[in-house]
Structures are given as structure tokens and as C-alpha cells.
N, C-alpha and C positions, 0 to 999 in steps of 0.2 A: 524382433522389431515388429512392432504394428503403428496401423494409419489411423490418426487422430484429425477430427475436425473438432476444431474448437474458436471459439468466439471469442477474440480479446477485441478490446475497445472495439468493437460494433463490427469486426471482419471477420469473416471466415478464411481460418489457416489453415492447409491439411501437412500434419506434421507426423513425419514416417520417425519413431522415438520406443525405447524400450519402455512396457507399461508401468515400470517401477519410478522411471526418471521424474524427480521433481518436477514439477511445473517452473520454479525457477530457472532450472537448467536449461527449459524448454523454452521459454520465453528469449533467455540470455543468450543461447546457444542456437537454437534454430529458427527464432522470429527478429535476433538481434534488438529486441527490448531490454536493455542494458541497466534502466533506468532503476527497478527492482534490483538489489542489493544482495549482495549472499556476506551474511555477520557470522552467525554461530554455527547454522547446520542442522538444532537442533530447536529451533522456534521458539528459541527461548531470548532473542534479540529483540524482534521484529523490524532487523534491516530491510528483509524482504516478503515485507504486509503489498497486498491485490487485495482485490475486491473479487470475491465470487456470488457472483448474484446481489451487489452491494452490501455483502458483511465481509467484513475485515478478518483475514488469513492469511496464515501462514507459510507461504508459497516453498520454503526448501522441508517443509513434511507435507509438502500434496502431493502425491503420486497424477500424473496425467492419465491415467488410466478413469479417476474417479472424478475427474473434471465431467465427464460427457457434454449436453449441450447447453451446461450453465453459462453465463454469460462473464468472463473475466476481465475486468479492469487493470491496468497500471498507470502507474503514474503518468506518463505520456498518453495515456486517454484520458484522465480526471479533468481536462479541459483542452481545448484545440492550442488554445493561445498562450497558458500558464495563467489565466485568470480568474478561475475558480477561486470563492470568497476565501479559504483556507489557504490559498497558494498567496493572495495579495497580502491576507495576514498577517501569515507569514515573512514575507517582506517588511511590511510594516513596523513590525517589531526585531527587525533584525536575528530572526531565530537562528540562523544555522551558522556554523562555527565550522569546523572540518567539512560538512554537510551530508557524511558519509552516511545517516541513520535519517536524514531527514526525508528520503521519500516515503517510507514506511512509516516514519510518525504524518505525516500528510494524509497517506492514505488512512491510518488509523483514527486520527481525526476528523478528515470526512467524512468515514463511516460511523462516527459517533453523530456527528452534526445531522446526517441525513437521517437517524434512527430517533434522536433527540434534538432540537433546535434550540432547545436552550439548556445547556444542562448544567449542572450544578459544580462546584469545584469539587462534591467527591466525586460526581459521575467524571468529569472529567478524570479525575485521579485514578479512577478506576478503569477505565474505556484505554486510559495510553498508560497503566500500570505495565505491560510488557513490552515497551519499544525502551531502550536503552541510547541512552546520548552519553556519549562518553565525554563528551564536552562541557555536561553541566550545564545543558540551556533549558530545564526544567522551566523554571520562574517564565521566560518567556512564551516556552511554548503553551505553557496555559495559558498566558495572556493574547497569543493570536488567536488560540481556540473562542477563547470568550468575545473576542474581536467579531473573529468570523461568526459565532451566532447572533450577533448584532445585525448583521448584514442583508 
């Protein structure tokens, strides 16, 4: 075990964690950040997309070891309220169905919208090419995304 200080949504945590353990685990398990998802394991989902340093990652293949004093985001910091232009979007268009993949396509989204503000339906297609909706709300979530760059 060793002691980690790490910055999620704007706090400083000190988390006693093996240096191997995902950041997922670490979030889920010892900050009780639930919100981040664990899908595949193998980051080939992206149920469980954060923000490190606001680019959109992988969190069940980050090791907390390689975090240091980047700055981590999760869904429960991407706004105080749930009002972030991609969260109301979201709503707007009735994206999520089960809603089990939807925090990571959210975060993956707003890490496209904050890197691009307006992008294009391939940059879209491209930017959430690795979040998987097992539901098939495709068509929609492009249309929050394009929403929210309006915004």
C-alpha cells in the first residue's frame, strides 16, 4: 500500500491504495464516487470515461500510481447542479435508456465540446467512437452533443 494525494473535482484526497489499483476502484471504493462505471475492464467500453487534466480517459486502465497531481474530474464534478450544457442536452433529447454507459459518454462528450465547440458529425463520431450504449441511443446522443455545442 501507499499514500496518494489526488485532486478529483477540485479536492484534495489522500488515498492509502495499492499502486496498481485503477483509479476507478479508487474513486468507487475509497472516495465513494460511484457515478464512474466499471463496463468491460479493459477500456474498451468507456462506461468508466473521467477527465484527467480535461481529456477524456479510461479510468479501469489508469493505475493511481500515474495519476500524481493531475487534476481528475467525474461526473459528479462536471457540474455542482447537473447543469452543464451536455448534462441539459442530454435531457433534452431524452438520451439515456438503462443509463448505465451514460456518464462516460457525458464525460466523453464534454471533453470533446471543451477541446472542439463546434464539431463536425465525424469529429463527433469519432471523439465517442469508444463509449458503447448497449441501448442504441446513438442517433440521440449525437443530437445532445450538437445541442450542447449550440449552447
Amino acid at each position: 500500500m501507499a499514500q496518494f494525494q489526488l485532486n478529483v473535482n477540485g479536492e484534495i484526497h489522500e488515498v492509502n491504495a495499492d499502486p496498481t489499483t485503477p483509479i476507478l476502484w479508487v474513486l468507487r471504493d475509497h472516495l465513494n464516487l460511484v457515478g464512474t462505471k466499471y463496463g468491460c475492464g479493459i477500456a474498451q467500453c468507456g462506461a468508466c470515461t473521467v477527465h484527467l487534466n480535461g481529456i477524456a480517459v479510461r479510468s479501469c486502465q489508469l493505475p493511481v500510481s500515474s495519476v500524481g497531481t493531475n487534476k481528475l474530474t467525474t461526473i459528479e464534478g462536471l457540474s455542482e447542479k447537473g447543469d452543464h450544457p451536455v448534462q441539459k442536452a442530454w435531457i433534452a433529447h431524452d438520451v439515456p435508456q438503462c443509463g448505465y454507459c451514460q456518464a462516460g459518454q457525458i464525460m466523453s462528450a464534454s471533453a470533446l465540446l471543451e477541446a472542439n465547440p463546434n464539431p463536425t458529425d465525424e469529429e463527433i463520431e469519432s471523439a465517442m467512437n469508444g463509449n458503447i450504449c448497449r441501448c442504441g441511443t446513438y442517433t440521440r446522443i449525437k443530437a445532445a452533443i450538437k445541442t450542447a455545442s449550440n449552447s
